[in-house]
N, C-alpha and C positions, 0 to 999 in steps of 0.2 A: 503595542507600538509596532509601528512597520519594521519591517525588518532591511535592514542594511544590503546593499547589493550583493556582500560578497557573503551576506548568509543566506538572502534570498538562491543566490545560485547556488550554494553549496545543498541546501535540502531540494531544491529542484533537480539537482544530479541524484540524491538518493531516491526519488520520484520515479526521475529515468532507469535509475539500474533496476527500482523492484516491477517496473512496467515491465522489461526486457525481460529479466530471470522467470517474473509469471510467466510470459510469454512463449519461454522457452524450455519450461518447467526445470527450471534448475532451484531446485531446493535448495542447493546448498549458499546458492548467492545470494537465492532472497532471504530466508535465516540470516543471513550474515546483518542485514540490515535494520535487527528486530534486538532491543537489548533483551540479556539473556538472564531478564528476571523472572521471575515465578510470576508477576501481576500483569506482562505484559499483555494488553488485551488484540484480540482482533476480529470484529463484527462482519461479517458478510452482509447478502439483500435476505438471505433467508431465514427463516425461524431458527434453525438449527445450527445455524452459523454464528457463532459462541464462542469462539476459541482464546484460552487463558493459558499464556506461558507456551517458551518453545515448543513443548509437549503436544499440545491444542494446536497452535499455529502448523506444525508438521503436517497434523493429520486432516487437518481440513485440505489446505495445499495439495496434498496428496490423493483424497476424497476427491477434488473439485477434477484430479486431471483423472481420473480413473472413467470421468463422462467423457463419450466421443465426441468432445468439442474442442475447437480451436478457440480462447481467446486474449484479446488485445484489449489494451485502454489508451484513449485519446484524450490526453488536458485540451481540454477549451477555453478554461479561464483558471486562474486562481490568484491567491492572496495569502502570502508570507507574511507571519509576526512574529516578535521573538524580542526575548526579558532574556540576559544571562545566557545562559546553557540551555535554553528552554526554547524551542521554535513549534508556532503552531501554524496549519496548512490547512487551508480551507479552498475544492476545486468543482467546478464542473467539469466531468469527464463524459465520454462517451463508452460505452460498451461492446465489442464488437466481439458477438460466439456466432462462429461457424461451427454447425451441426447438422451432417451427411448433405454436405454442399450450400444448406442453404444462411445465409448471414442474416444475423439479426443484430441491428442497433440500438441499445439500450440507453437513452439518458439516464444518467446518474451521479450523484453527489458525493464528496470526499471529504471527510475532513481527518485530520492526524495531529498527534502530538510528537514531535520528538527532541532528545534529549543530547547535548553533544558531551560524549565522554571520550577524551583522550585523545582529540582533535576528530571525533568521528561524529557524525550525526547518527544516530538507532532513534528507528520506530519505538513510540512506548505504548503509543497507542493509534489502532486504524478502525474508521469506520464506513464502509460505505451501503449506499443506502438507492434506490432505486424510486 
């Protein structure tokens, strides 16, 4: 079912902050954003992009900035629903790595699960996909 305004904008903020923390590679923000179960999953574009539980999510995050790249993501479109405690997000976004000056824009797909505990919305699940 669609999701109501004030939960649509509530997981579109947690959207915003994990755009910005990538962005900015603050591990510590975006973590914050991920509940802190053992099953949490998080799919990248690439094969090897797999990552189960803070543990996994860390280390890719960390993998991904250790490449001389700068990048962003652009929502172009998406779609809030949500049962309960339960909101799921499906977006086109755009891709944007700077690498040794030159930008490449990537169309690409979104979709997430997340879970609101304790008046907070956490990622349970992300995947994106190229």
């Amino acid at each position: 079912m669609k999701a109501d305004r004030k939960t649509e904008a509530e997981v579109l903020a947690v959207l915003d902050r994990f755009i910005s923390a990538y962005h900015h590679k603050d591990l510590a923000g975006m973590l914050a954003l991920f509940a802190p179960d053992r099953d949490v999953v998080f799919y990248g574009n690439g094969e090897d992009e797999k990552s189960i539980g803070m543990k996994g999510i860390r280390e890719q995050a960390e993998h991904d900035w250790t490449q001389d790249a700068s990048v962003s993501l652009e929502v172009r479109w998406s779609s809030i629903s949500s049962a309960g405690s339960v909101a799921w997000l499906a977006a086109d976004i755009k891709i944007h790595a700077g690498v040794g000056g030159v930008e490449r824009i990537m169309p690409a797909r979104l979709t997430a699960v997340l879970e609101k505990r304790a008046c907070k919305w956490l990622f349970m699940q992300w995947h994106t996909s190229l």
